[in-house]
TIDREN-260978 format. One record per residue: x, y, z of N, C-alpha, C, O, CB in turn; residue number from 1; residue in three letters. Coordinates in pm, 1 decimal, m for minus. Glycine has a CB too. Layout:
% residues N
PT       nc1       nc2       nc3      cac1      cac2      cac3       cc1       cc2       cc3       oc1       oc2       oc3      cbc1      cbc2      cbc3    n  res
PT         X         Y         Z         X         Y         Z         X         Y         Z         X         Y         Z         X         Y         Z  NUM  Ala
...
END
This chain:
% residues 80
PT       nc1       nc2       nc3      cac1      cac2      cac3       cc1       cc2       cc3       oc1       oc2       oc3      cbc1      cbc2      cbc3    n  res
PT      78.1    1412.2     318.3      54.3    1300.0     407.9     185.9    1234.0     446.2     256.7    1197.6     352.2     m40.0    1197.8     342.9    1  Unk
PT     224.0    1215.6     555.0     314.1    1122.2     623.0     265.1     936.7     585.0     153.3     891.6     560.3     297.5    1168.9     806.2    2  Unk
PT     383.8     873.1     593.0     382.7     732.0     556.6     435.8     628.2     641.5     544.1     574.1     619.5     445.2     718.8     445.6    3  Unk
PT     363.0     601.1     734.8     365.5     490.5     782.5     383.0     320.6     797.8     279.2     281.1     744.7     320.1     514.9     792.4    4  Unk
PT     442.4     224.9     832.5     472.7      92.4     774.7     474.3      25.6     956.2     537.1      37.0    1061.4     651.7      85.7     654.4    5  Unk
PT     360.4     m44.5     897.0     363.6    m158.8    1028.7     510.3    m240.3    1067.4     606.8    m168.3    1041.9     249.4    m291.5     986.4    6  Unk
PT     534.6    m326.8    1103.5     641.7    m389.4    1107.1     687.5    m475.3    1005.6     796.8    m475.4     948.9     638.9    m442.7    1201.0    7  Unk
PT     555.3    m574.6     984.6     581.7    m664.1     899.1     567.2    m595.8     798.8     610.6    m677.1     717.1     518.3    m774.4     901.8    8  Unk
PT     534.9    m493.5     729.6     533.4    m423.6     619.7     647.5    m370.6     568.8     686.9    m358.3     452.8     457.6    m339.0     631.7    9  Unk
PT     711.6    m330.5     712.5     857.5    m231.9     655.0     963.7    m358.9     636.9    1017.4    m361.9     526.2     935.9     m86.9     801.1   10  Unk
PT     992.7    m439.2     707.8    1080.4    m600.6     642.4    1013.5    m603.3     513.8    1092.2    m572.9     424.1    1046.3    m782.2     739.2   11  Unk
PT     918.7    m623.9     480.5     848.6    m687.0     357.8     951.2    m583.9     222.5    1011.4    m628.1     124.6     629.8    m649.8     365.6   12  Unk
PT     936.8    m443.1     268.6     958.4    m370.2     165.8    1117.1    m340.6     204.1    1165.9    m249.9     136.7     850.9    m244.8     150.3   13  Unk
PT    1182.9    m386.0     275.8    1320.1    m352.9     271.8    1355.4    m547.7     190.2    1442.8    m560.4     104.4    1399.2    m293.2     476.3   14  Unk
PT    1300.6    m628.2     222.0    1312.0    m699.4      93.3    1330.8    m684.9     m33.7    1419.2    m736.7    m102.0    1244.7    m742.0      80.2   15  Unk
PT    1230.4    m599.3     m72.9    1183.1    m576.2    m226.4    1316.9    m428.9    m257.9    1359.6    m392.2    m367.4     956.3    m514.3    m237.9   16  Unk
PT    1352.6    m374.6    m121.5    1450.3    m293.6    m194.8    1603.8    m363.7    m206.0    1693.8    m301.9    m262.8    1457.9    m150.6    m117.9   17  Unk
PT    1626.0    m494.4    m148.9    1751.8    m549.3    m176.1    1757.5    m677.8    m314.9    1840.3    m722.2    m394.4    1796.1    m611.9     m24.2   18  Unk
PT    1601.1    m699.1    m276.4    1573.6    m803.2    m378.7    1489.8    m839.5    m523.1    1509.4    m943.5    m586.0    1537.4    m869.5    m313.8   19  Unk
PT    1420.3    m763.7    m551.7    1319.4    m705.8    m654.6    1278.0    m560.4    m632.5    1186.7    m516.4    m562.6    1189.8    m789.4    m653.4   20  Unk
PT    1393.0    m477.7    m730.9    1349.7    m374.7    m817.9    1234.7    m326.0    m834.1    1185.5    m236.4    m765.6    1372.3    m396.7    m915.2   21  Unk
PT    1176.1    m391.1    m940.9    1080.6    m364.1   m1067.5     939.2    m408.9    m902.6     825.5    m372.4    m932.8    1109.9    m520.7   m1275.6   22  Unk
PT     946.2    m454.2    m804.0     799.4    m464.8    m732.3     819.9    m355.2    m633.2     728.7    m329.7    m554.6     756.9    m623.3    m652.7   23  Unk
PT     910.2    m301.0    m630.7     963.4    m195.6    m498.1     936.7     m84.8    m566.8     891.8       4.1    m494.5    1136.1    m196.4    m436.3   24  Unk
PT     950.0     m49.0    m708.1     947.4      80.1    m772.3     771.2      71.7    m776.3     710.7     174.6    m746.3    1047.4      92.2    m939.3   25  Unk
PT     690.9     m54.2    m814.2     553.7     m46.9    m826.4     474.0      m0.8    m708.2     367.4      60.2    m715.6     510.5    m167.9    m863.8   26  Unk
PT     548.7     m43.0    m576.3     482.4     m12.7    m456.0     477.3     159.8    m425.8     381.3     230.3    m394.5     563.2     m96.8    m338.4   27  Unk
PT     650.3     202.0    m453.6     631.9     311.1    m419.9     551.2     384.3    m508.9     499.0     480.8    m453.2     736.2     358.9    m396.0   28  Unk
PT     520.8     371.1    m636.4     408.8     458.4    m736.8     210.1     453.7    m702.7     111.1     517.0    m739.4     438.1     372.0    m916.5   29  Unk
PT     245.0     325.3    m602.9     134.8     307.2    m584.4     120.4     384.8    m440.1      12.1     443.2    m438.5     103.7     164.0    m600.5   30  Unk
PT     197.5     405.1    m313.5     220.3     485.8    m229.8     188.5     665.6    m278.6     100.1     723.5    m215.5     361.1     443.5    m194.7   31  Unk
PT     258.3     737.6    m381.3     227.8     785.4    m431.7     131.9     872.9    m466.2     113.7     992.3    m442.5     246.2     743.3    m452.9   32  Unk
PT      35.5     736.1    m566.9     m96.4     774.6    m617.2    m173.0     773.2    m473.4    m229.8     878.0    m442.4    m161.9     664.2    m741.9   33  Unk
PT    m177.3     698.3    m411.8    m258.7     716.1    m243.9    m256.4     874.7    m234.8    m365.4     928.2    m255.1    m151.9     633.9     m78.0   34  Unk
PT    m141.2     963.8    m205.4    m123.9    1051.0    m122.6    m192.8    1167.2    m229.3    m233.1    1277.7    m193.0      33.5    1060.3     m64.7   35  Unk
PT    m196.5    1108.5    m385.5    m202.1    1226.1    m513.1    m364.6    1156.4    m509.2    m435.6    1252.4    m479.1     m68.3    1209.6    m701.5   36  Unk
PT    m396.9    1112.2    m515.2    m609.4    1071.3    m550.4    m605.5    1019.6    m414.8    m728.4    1017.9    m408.9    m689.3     908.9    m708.6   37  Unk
PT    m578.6     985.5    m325.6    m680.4     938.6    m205.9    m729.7     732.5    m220.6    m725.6     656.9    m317.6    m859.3    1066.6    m238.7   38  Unk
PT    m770.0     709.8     m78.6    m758.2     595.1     m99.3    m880.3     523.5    m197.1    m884.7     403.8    m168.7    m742.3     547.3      28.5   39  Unk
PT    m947.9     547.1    m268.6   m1017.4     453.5    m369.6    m995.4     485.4    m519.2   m1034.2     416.6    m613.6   m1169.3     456.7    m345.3   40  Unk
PT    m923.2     606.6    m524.9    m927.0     630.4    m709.5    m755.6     616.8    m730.9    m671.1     616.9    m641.4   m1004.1     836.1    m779.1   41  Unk
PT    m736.4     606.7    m857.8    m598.6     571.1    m910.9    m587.5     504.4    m944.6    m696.2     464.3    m986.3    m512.6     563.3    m871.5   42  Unk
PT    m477.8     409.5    m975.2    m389.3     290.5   m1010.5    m439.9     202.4    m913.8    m501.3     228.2    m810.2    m226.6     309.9   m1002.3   43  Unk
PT    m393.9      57.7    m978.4    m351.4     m73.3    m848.5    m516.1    m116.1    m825.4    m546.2    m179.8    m724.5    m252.9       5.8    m651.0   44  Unk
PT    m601.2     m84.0    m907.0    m743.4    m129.9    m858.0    m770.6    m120.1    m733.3    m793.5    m213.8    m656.8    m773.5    m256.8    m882.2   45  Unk
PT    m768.4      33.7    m699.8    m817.1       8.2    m529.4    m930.7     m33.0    m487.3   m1039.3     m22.8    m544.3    m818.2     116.9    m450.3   46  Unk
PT    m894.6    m104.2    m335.9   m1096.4    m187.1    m312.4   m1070.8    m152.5    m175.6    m973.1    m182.7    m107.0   m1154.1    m417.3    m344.9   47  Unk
PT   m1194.0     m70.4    m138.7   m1207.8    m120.0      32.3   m1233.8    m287.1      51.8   m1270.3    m379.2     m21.3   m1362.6     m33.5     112.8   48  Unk
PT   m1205.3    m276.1     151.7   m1194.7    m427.2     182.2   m1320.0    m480.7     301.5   m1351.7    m378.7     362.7   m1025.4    m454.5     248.6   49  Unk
PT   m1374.0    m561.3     337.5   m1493.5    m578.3     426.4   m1472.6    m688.7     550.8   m1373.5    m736.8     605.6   m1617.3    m625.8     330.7   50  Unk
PT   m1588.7    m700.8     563.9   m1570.8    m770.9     702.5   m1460.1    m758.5     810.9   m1423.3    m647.3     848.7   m1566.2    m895.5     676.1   51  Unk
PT   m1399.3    m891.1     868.2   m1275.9    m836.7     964.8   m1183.4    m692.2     918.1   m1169.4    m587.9     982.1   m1159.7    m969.7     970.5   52  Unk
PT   m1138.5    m722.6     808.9   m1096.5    m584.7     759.3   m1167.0    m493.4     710.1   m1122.2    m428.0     615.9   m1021.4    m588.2     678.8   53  Unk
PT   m1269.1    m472.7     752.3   m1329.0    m326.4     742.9   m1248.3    m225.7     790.3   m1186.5    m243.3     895.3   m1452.6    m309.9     815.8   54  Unk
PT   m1239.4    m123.3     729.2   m1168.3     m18.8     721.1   m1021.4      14.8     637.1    m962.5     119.8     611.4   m1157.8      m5.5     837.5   55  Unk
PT    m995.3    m123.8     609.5    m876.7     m95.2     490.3    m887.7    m134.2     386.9    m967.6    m223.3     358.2    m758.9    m137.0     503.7   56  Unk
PT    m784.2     m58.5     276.2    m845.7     m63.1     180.7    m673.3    m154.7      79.4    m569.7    m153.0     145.8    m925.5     116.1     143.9   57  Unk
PT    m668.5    m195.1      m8.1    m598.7    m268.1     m91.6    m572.7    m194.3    m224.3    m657.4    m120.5    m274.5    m665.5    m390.8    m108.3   58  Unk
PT    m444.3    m219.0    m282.3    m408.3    m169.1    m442.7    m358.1    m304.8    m458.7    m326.1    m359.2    m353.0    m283.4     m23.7    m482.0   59  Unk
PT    m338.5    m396.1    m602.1    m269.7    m466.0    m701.8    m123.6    m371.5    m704.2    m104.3    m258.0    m747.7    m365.4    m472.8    m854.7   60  Unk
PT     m22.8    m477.5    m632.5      97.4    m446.6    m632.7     157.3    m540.3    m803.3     245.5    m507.2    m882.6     164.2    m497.8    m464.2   61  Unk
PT      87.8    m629.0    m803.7     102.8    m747.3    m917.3     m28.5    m847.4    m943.7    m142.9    m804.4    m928.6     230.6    m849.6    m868.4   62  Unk
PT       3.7   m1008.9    m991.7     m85.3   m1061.6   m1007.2    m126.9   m1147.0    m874.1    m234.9   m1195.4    m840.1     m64.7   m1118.1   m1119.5   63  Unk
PT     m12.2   m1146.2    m819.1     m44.6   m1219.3    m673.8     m50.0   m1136.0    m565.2    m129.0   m1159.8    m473.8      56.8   m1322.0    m631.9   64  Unk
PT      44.6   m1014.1    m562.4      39.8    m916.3    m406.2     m42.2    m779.1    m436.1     m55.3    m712.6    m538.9     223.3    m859.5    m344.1   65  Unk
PT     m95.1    m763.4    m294.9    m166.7    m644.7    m288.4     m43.0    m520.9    m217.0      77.8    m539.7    m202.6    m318.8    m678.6    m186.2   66  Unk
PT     m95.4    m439.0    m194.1     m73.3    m344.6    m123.6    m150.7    m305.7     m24.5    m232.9    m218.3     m52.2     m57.3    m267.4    m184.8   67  Unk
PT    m146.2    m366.3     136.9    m299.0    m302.3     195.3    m255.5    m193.3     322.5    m155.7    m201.2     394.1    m419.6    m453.1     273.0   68  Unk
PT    m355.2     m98.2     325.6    m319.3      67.5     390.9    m437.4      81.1     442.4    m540.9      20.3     415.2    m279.6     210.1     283.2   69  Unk
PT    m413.0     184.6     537.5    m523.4     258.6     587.9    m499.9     386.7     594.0    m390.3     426.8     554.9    m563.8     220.5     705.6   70  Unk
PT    m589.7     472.2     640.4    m552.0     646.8     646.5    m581.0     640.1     710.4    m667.3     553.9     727.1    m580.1     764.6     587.3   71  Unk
PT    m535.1     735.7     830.7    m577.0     742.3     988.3    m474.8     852.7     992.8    m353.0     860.8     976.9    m554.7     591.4    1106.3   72  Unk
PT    m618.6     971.4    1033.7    m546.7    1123.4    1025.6    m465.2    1220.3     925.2    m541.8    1305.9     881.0    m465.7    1119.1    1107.0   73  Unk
PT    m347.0    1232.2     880.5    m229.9    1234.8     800.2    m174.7    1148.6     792.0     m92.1    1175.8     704.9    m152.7    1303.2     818.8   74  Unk
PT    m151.3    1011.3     836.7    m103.8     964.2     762.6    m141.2     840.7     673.6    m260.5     810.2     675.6     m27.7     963.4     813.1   75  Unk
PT     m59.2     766.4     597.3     m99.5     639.4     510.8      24.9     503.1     618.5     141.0     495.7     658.9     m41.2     678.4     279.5   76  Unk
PT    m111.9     417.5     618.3     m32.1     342.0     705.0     m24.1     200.6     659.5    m114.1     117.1     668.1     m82.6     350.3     841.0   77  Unk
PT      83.7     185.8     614.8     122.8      66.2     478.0      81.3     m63.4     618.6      97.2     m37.5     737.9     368.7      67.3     382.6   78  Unk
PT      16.1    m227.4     554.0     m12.5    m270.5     662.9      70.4    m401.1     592.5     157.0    m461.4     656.0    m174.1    m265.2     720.2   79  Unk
PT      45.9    m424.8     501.4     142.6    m544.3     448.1     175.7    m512.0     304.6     248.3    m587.1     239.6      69.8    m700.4     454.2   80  Unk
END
């Protein structure tokens, strides 16, 4: 699978690679497990998500941030 990053997603994570380590290494393991189990099994408590966001789904990046993606075709498309 190819990996995709909205806008505000790819700032978000070029943050975490100048400024926190240890949440940048969690994201990418959680990127990862997406592409190795698919979007509901693995790590990060994955949840589809409902209503307005129907259709994407979320991992536990930590106790406060998620990770939220969609799959569309080949690829994984990081959204925040």
């Amino acid at each position: 699978m190819k990996i995709s990053f909205s806008i505000q997603a790819w700032e978000e994570y070029l943050y975490f690679q100048s400024q926190d380590k240890k949440t940048l290494k969690k994201i990418n393991e959680l990127i990862k497990d997406i592409e190795r189990n698919g979007a509901l099994n693995g790590i990060g408590k994955p949840e589809k998500l409902t209503n307005n966001l129907s259709g994407l789904y979320s991992r536990r990046i930590n106790d406060k941030d998620r990770l939220v993606y969609k799959l569309e075709n080949d690829f994984i498309v990081i959204l925040q």
